[in-house]
C-alpha positions in Angstrom: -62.7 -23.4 -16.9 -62.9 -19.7 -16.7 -66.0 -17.8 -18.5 -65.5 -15.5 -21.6 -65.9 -12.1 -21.4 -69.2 -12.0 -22.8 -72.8 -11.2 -21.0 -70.9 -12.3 -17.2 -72.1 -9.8 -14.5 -71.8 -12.0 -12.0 -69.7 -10.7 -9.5 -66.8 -13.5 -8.3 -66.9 -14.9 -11.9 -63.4 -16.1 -13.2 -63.1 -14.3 -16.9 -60.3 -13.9 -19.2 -60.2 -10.3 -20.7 -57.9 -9.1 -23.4 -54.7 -7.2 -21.7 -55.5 -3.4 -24.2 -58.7 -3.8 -22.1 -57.4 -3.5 -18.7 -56.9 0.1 -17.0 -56.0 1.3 -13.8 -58.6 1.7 -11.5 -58.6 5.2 -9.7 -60.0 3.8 -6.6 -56.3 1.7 -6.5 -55.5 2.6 -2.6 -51.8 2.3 -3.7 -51.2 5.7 -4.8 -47.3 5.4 -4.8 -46.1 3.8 -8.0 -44.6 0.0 -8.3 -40.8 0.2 -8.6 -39.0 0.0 -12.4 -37.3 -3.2 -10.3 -40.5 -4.5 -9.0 -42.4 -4.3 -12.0 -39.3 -6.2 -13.6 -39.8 -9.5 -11.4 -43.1 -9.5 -12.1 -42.4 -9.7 -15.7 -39.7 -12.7 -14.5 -41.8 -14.7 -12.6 -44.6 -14.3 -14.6 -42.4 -15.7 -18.1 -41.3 -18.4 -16.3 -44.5 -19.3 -14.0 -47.4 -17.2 -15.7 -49.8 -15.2 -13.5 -49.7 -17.0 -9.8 -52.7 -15.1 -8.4 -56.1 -13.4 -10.4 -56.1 -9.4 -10.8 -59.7 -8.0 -9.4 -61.5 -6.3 -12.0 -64.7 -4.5 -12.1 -66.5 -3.0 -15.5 -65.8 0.7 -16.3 -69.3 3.2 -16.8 -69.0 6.0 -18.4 -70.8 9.0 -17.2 -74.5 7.6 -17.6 -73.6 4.5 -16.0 -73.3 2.2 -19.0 -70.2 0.2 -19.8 -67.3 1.2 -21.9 -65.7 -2.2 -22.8 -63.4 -2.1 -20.4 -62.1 -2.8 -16.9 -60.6 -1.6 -14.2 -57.7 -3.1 -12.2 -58.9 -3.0 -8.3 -56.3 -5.6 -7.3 -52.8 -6.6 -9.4 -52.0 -3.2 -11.2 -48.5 -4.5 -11.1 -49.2 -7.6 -12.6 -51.1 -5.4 -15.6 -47.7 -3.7 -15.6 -45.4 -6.2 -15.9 -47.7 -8.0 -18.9 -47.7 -4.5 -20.7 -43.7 -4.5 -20.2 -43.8 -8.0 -21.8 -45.7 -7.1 -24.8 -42.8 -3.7 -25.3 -40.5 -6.4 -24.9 -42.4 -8.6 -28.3 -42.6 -11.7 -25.3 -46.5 -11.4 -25.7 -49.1 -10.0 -27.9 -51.5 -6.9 -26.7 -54.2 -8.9 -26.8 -53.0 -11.5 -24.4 -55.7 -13.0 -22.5 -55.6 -11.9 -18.5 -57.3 -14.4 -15.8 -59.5 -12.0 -13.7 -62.4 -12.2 -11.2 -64.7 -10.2 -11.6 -65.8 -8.1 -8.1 -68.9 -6.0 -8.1 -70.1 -6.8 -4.4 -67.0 -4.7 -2.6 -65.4 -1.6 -2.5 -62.7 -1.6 -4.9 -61.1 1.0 -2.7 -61.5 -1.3 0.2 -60.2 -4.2 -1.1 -57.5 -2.8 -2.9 -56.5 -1.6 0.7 -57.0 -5.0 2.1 -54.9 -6.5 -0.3 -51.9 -4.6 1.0 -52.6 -4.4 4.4 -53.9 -7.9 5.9 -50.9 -10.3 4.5 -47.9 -11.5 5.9 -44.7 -11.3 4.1 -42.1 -13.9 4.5 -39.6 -13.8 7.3 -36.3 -13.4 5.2 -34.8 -16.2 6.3 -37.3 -18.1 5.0 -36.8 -16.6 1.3 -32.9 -17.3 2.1 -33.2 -20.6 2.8 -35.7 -21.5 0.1 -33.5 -20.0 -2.5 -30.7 -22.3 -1.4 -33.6 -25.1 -1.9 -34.3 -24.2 -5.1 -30.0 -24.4 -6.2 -29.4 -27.8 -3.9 -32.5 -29.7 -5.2 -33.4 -28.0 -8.9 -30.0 -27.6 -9.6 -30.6 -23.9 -10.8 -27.7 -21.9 -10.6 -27.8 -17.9 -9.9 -28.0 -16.8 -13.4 -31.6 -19.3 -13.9 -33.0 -18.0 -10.4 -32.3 -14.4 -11.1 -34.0 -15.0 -14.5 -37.1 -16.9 -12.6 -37.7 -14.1 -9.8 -36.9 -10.9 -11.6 -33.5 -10.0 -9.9 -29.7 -9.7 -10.4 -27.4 -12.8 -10.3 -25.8 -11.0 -7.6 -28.7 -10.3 -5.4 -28.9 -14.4 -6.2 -25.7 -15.5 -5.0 -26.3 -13.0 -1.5 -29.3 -14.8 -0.8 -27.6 -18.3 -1.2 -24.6 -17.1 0.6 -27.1 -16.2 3.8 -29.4 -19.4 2.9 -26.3 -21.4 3.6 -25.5 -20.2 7.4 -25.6 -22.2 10.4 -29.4 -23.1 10.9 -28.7 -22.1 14.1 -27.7 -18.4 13.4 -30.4 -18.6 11.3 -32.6 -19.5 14.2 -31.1 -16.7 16.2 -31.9 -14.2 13.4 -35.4 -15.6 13.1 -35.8 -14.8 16.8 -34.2 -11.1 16.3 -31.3 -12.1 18.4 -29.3 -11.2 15.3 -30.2 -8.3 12.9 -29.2 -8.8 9.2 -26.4 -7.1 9.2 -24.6 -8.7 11.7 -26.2 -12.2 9.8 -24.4 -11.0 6.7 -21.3 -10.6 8.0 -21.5 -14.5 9.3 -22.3 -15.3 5.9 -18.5 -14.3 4.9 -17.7 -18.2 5.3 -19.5 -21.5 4.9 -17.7 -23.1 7.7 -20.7 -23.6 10.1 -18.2 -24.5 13.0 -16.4 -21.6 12.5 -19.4 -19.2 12.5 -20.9 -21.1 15.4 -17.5 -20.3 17.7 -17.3 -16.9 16.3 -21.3 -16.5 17.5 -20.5 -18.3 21.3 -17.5 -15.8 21.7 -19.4 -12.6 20.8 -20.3 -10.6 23.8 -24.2 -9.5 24.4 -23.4 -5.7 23.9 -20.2 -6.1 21.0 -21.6 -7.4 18.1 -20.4 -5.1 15.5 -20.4 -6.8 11.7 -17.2 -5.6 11.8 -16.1 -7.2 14.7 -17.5 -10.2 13.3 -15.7 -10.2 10.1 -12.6 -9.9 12.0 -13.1 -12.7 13.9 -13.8 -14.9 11.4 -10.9 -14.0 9.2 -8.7 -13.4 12.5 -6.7 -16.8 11.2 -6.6 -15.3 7.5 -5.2 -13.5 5.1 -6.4 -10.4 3.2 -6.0 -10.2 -0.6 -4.5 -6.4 0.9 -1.4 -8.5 2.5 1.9 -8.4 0.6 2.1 -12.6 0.4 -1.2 -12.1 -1.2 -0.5 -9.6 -3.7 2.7 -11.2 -4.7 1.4 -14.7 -5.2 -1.7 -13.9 -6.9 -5.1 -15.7 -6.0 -5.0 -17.5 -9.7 -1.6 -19.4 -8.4 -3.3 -19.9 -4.9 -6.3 -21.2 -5.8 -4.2 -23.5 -8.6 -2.4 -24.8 -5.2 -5.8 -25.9 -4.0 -6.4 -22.5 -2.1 -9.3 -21.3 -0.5 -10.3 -17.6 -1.4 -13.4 -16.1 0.8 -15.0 -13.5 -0.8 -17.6 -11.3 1.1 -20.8 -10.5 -1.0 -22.1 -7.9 1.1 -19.0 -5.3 1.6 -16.0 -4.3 -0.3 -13.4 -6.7 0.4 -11.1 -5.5 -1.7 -10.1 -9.1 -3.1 -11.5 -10.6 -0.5 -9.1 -13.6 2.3 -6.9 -16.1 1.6 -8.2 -19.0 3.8 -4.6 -21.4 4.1 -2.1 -18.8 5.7 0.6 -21.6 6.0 0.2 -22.6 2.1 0.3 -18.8 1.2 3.5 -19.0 3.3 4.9 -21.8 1.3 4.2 -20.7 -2.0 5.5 -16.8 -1.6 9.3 -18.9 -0.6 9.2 -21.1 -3.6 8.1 -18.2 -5.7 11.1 -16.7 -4.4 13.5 -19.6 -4.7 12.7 -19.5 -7.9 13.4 -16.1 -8.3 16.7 -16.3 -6.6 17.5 -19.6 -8.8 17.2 -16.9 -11.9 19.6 -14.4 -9.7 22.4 -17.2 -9.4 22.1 -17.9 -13.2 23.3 -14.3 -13.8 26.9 -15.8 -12.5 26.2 -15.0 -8.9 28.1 -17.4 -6.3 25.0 -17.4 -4.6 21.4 -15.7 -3.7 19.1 -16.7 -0.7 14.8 -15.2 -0.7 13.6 -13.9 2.2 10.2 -12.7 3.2 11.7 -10.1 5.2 14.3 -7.8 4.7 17.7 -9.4 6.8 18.9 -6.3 8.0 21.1 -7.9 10.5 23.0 -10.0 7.5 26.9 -7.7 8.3 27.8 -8.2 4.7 30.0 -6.1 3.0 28.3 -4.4 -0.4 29.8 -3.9 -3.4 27.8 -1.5 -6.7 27.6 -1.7 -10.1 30.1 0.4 -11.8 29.7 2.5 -14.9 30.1 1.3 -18.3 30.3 2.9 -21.7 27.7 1.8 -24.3 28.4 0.1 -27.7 28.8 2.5 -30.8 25.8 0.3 -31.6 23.8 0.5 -28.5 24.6 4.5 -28.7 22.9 5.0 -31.9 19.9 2.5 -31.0 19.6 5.0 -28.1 19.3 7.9 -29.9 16.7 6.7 -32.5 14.7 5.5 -30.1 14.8 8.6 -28.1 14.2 11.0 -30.6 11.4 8.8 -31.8 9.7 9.1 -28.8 10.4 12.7 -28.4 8.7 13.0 -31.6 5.5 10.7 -31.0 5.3 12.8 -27.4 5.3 16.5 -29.2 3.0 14.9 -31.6 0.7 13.7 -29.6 1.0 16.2 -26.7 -2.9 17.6 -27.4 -4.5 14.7 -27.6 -6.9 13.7 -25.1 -6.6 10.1 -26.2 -3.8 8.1 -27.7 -4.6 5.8 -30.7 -3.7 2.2 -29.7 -0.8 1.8 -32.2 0.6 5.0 -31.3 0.3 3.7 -27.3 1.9 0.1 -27.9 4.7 2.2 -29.8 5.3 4.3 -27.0 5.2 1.2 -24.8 7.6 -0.3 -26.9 10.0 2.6 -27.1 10.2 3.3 -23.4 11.4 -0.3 -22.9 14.2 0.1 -25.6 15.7 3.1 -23.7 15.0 1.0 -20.5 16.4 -2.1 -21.7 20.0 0.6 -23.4 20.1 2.7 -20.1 20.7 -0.7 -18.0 23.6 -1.5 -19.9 25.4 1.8 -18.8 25.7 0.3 -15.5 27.9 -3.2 -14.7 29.1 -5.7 -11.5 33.2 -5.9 -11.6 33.3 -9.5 -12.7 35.2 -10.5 -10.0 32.9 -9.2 -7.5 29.7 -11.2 -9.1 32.6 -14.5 -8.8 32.3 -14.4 -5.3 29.6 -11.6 -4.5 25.8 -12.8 -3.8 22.3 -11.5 -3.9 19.0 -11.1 -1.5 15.6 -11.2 -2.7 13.1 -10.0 -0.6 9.3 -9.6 -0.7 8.9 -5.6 -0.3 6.0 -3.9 1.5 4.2 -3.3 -2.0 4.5 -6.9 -2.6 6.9 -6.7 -5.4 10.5 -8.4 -5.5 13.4 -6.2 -4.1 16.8 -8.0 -5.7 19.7 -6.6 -3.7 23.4 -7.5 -5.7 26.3 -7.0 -4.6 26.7 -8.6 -1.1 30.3 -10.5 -0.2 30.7 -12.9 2.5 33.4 -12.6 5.1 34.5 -15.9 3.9 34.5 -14.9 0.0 36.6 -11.7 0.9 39.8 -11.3 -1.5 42.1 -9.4 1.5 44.6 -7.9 -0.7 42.0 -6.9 -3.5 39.6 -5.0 -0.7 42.4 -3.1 1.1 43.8 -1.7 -2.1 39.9 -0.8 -2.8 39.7 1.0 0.6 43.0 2.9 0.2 44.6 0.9 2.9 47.3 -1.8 2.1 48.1 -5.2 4.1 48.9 -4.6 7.9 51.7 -7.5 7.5 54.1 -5.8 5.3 55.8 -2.7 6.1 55.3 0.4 4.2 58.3 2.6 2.5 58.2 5.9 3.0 61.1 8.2 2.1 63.6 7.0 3.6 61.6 5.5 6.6 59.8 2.1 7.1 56.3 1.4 9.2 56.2 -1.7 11.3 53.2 -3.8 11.8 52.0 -1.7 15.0 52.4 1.6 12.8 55.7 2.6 14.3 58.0 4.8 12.0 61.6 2.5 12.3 64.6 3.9 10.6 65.7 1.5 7.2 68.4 -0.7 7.9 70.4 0.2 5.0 70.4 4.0 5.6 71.5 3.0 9.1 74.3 1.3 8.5 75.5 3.8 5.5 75.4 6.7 7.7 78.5 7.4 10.3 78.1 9.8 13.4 81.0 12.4 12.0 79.8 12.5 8.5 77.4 15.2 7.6 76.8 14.1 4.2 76.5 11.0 5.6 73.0 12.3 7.4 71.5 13.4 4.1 69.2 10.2 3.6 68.1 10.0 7.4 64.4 10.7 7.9 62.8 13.5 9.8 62.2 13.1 13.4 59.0 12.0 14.8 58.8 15.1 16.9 59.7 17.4 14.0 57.1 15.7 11.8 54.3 16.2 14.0 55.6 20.0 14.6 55.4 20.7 11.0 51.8 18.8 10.5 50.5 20.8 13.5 51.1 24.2 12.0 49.7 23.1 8.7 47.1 22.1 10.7 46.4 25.3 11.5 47.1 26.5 8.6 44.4 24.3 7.0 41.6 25.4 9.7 41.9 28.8 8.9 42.0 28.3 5.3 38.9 25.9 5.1 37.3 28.6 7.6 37.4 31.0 5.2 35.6 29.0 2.1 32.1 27.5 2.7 32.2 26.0 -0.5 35.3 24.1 0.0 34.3 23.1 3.7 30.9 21.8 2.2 33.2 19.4 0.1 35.0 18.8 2.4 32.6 17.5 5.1 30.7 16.0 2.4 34.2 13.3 1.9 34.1 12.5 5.1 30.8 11.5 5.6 30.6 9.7 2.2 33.8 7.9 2.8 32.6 6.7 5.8 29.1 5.7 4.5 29.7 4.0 1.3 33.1 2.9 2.1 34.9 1.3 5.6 37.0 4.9 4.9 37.4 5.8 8.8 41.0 6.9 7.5 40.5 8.4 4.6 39.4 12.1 5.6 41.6 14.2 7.7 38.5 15.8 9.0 37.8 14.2 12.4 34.2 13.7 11.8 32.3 10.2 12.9 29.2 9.5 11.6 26.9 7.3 13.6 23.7 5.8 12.0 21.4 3.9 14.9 20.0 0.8 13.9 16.2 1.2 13.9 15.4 -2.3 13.8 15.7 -3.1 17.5 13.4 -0.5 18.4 10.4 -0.8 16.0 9.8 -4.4 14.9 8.8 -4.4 11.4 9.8 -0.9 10.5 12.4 -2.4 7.9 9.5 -3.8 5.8 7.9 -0.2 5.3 7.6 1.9 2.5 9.9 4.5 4.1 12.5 2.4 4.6 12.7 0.9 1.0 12.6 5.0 0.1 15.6 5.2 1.9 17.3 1.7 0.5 16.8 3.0 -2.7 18.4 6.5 -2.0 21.2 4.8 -0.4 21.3 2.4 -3.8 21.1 5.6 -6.3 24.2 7.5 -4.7 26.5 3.9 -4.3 25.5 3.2 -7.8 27.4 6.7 -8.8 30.5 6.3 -6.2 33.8 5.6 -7.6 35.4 2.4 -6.8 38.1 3.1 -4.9 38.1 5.7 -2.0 41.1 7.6 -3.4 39.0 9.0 -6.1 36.0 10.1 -3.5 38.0 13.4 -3.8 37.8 13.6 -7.0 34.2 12.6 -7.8 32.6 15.1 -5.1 34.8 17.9 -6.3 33.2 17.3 -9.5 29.9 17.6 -8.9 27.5 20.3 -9.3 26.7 22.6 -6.4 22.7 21.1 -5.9 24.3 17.9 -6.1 27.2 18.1 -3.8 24.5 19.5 -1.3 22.2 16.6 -2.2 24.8 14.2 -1.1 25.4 15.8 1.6 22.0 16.2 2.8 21.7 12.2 2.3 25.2 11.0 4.3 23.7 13.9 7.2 20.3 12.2 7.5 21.7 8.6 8.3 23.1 10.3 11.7 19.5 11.4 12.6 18.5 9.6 16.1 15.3 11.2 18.0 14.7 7.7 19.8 13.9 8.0 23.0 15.1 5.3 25.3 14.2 5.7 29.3 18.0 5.6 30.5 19.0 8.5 28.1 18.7 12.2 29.3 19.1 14.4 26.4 16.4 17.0 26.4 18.5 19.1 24.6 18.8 16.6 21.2 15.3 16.3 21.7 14.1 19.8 21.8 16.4 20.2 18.5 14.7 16.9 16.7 11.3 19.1 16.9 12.9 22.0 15.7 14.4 19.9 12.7 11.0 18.2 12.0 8.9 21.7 11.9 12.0 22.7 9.6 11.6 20.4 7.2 8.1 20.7 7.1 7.7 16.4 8.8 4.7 15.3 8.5 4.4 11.4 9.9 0.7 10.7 8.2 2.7 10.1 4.4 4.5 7.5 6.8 2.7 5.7 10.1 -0.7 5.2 10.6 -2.6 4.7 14.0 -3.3 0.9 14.3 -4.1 -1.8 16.8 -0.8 -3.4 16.0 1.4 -0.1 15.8 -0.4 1.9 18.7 -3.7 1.2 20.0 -3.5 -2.1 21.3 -0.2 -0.9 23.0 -1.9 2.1 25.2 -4.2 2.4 27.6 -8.4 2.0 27.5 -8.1 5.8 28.8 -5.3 6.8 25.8 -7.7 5.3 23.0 -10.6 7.2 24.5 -8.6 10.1 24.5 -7.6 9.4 20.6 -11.0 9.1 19.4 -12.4 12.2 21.4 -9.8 14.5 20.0 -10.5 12.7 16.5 -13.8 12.5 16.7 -15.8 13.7 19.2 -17.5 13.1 23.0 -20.3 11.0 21.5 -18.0 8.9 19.8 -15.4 8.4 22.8 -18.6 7.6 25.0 -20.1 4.7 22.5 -16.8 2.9 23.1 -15.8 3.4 27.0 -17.9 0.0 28.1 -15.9 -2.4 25.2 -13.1 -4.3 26.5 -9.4 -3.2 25.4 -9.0 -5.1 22.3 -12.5 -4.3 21.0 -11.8 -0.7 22.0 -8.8 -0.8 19.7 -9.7 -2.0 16.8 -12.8 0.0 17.0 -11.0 2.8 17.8 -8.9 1.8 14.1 -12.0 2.0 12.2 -12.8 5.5 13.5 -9.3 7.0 12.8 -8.4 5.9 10.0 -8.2 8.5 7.3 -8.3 11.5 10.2 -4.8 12.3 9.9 -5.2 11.7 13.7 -1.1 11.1 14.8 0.1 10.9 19.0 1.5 14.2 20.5 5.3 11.6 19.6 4.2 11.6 15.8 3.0 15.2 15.7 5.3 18.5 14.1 4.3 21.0 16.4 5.8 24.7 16.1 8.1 25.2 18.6 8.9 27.9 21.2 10.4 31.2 19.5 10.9 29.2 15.9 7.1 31.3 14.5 9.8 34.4 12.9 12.0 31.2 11.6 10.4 29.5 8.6 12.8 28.5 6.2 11.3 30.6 3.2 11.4 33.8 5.7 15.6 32.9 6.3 15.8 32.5 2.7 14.3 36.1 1.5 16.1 37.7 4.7 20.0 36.0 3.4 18.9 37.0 -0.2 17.7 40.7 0.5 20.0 41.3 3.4 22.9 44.6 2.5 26.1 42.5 3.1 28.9 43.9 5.5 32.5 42.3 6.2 34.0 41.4 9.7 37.1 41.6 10.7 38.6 38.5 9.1 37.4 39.6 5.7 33.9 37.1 5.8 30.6 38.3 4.5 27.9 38.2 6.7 24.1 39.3 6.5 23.7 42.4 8.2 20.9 41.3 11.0 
């Protein structure tokens, strides 16, 4: 048993001595202080296990050599810490007996020194391993070792996550064939098998964690993915689903492990979601993962329809109510919670209203359809509206085109049309009329040559007119283009204008799926929504509309006959050389759209083309680390590095062209406002250059 305090001067005597009469020594060799987290695992292990190992003490003189009552700490100053941290905490009293020995032979300098210097600490993987001893065999989970050892639960679970790799990575890290980083990235999965093939395909000088962490989750999933985001890992793991976290990086939500059971629970999740469509009255609705693009159905749109006197005034209350709460509240830095569940509450009454202004012809839902797709953002897309070639009502469509059934003949004046579009004199007026009768010839139709006479000269007439009013021509072109985009209305303009809108499918697999192209879907969607029904009143409705918004329209049915693919038969420099001018015009800029990846780009180049990516990126030193790595690793290293560069090929860039510096659009703008105005000869206005 350990001496008292009192009359021992022996030096290597155990004694207790009260904690208030401990001090620091000044001969401590450590001069840099214990840690805030240091001191707190003492204070853990030492509640849980009490002091392991003695402090060294020796008596404290004052200046004539005789002893003050105290002592100084030579040896476990953060042992005297942690105990004084205890008795802040009210765990212990301050006069909590400490187990010292008692050292007058040595140096205390000395010693204190030894005591840092000549001991081993434990390889890592030992304290890794021997943590994942303590939750197999004691049962203790991260919360009760964090508590025993003075860290974090999360530090905890790290440690068991690298306790439980392969024992022979561990081995390898053990002989420094691994560092720790590369160790932790192993440690993403349990599967010793699968960290053991991952470890016999690395190369000797390509071990990146990254690399690593790619490997391993090469046949996964990440939370990032669409299938992921839309299925959600609560539904997954429900399924019996494996999620893989990684305790050591960001993960962002970490990897679903089952890619097939992902698979098969995104198309019942969209089943289900179609089953819903079909209950609307639909004749039928089919899920996709990807958009179909190919699917050559016709499309039909919602038409407009006029709210309830009801639904009107339910409308305006709630919209003055919220134009109320939002000048109410419009200084506030924070909204009180009632106030922001009443707003929440109010927008989805005008949302629930404004959706009612808008309905599907009844007939058209009869025999119409639906596709719902899983978008890029991993939200459902439902697309109405669709009709099958088989669910076509002939006689109802070509009335809705402005055409009318090819197999009857058309009256027209006086005149008939036969099936092959032939003008055939009518029977009747035929037989009626007799050579020597002049009044006889009243009812008889114009000649064919006399007709297109006539029509030529208006014609021209109509050229010259049209020529003379930008506005009008604006219109104009706008019908044809729209008639032909919303509507199969190849006939319904008497402009000869054919627009031709390239499928982008068949050159860029995938490129249906991005956000860009669900941008464009729901452009597309927004003007069909507004068309009329029937072609016949196209006129009508563009003639109608606002000057920004017959120029809007027209802008959209002019982008869809953009085409600046290149293919290796074609020779059109020209087409090309005007694409770049039309990018650097409006302003293009493909980062908001594409992004350099080994899938899209990389992986599809040469070693020398990645190179040359990263150097321009990057720099030299950065090009140089990566010219020994095979292709694959060079691209998706080369990914890593460029992402969030802006870095796009000389394809992708916008650059200025030749002579276009003097033409930016805000320059043409102030020089057509601000220009004195001089007429031609056929009466136009032009800008005086």
């Amino acid at each position: 048993m350990s001496a008292k305090i009192e009359n021992v001067t022996e030096s290597g005597t155990e004694v207790f001595i009260p904690l208030n009469k401990l001090r620091k020594s000044p001969r401590n060799a450590r001069k840099t202080p214990h840690s805030e987290a240091a001191i707190e695992a003492y204070a853990a292990s030492i509640a849980a296990k009490g002091i392991l190992q003695n402090l060294v003490v020796e008596p404290e003189l004052d200046a004539d050599g005789a002893a003050t009552g105290f002592y100084l700490v030579t040896i476990g100053e953060g042992r005297r810490l942690a105990q004084l941290l205890r008795v802040k905490r009210k765990q212990i009293k301050k006069t909590e007996p400490i187990r010292c020995v008692l050292d007058t032979a040595n140096d205390p300098h000395e010693i204190s020194l030894d005591e840092n210097v000549t001991r081993t600490d434990m390889h890592p993987a030992d304290q890794y391993e021997a943590f994942r001893q303590l939750a197999e065999e004691r049962g203790y989970g991260a919360e009760d070792i964090a508590a025993r050892f003075g860290v974090t639960a999360h530090v905890v679970r790290q440690r068991l996550r690298l306790g439980a790799v392969s024992p022979k990575l561990m081995q390898a890290y053990r002989e420094a064939a691994l560092t720790l980083d590369q160790l932790m990235a192993f440690a993403l999965t349990e599967d010793h098998a699968r960290q053991e093939d991952v470890f016999d395909r690395l190369t000797s000088w390509h071990k990146e964690p990254y690399m690593i962490r790619r490997m391993l989750t090469e046949t996964h999933v990440a939370a990032t993915d669409r299938r992921a985001i839309f299925v959600g890992p609560e539904a997954y793991a429900e399924a019996g689903g494996v999620l893989i976290r990684d305790l050591f990086t960001e993960d962002r939500g970490g990897f679903y492990e089952d890619a097939g059971l992902l698979d098969r629970l995104v198309i019942g999740k969209l089943e289900g979601i179609a089953e819903q469509v079909r209950a609307e009255g639909w004749k039928w609705a089919t899920a996709h993962v990807d958009y179909p693009h190919a699917h050559g159905l016709r499309r039909t749109y919602p038409l407009p329809v006029a709210l309830s006197a009801d639904d009107e005034a339910a409308y305006e209350a709630a919209q003055a109510e919220f134009n109320a709460l939002s000048e109410q509240y419009e200084s506030a830095d924070e909204l009180p919670d009632d106030v922001d569940q009443r707003f929440g509450e109010l927008e989805a009454e005008i949302e629930r209203i404004d959706a009612k202004r808008q309905a599907f012809d009844p007939d058209d839902i009869a025999r119409g359809g639906a596709l719902v797709v899983l978008s890029h953002d991993g939200t459902v897309r439902v697309e109405r509206g669709f009709v099958r070639p088989e669910d076509e009502n002939p006689e109802a469509d070509a009335k809705a085109d402005g055409w009318e059934s090819a197999t009857t003949a058309r009256a027209n004046n006086g005149y008939t049309v036969n099936d092959d579009g032939e003008i055939i004199e009518d029977g009747a007026a035929v037989s009626a009329a007799q050579p020597d009768d002049e009044d006889a010839d009243d009812g008889k139709p114009l000649s064919d040559l006399l007709i297109r006479n006539l029509t030529a000269h208006r014609t021209l007439g109509l050229r010259l007119a049209l020529g003379e009013q930008p506005d009008m021509a604006l219109i104009a072109v706008t019908h044809a283009l729209a008639a032909q985009t919303f509507y199969r209305g190849l006939d319904a303009s008497c402009l000869e204008i054919r627009p031709t809108s390239a499928q982008l499918a068949g050159h860029a697999d995938g490129i249906e799926n991005t956000a860009a192209a669900k941008a464009l879907a729901d452009r597309h969607a927004g003007w069909a929504t507004d068309m009329p029904r029937e072609v016949a009143d196209l006129w009508g409705f563009i003639a109608s509309l606002d000057h920004a918004s017959v120029m809007a329209l027209f802008a959209y049915c002019a982008s869809l006959t953009v085409n600046a693919v290149k293919q290796p038969w074609e020779r059109k420099p020209r087409a090309h050389e005007t694409a770049d001018k039309l990018a650097y015009a409006v302003s293009l800029d493909m980062t908001a759209h594409w992004t350099p990846t080994a899938r899209t780009y990389l992986g599809r180049v040469t070693k020398a083309h990645i190179l040359a990516a990263v150097r321009e990126a990057m720099s030299d030193e950065a090009a140089d680390r990566m010219a020994g790595m095979k292709k694959q690793a060079m691209a998706e290293t080369a990914e890593q590095l460029l992402a969030g560069t802006g870095w796009l090929p000389s394809l992708m860039r916008t650059p200025e062209p030749a002579g276009m510096a003097a033409e930016q659009p805000e320059a043409r703008e102030i020089i057509a406002a601000d220009a004195p105005k001089a007429e031609d000869g056929d009466g136009y206005s032009i800008a005086a250059e």
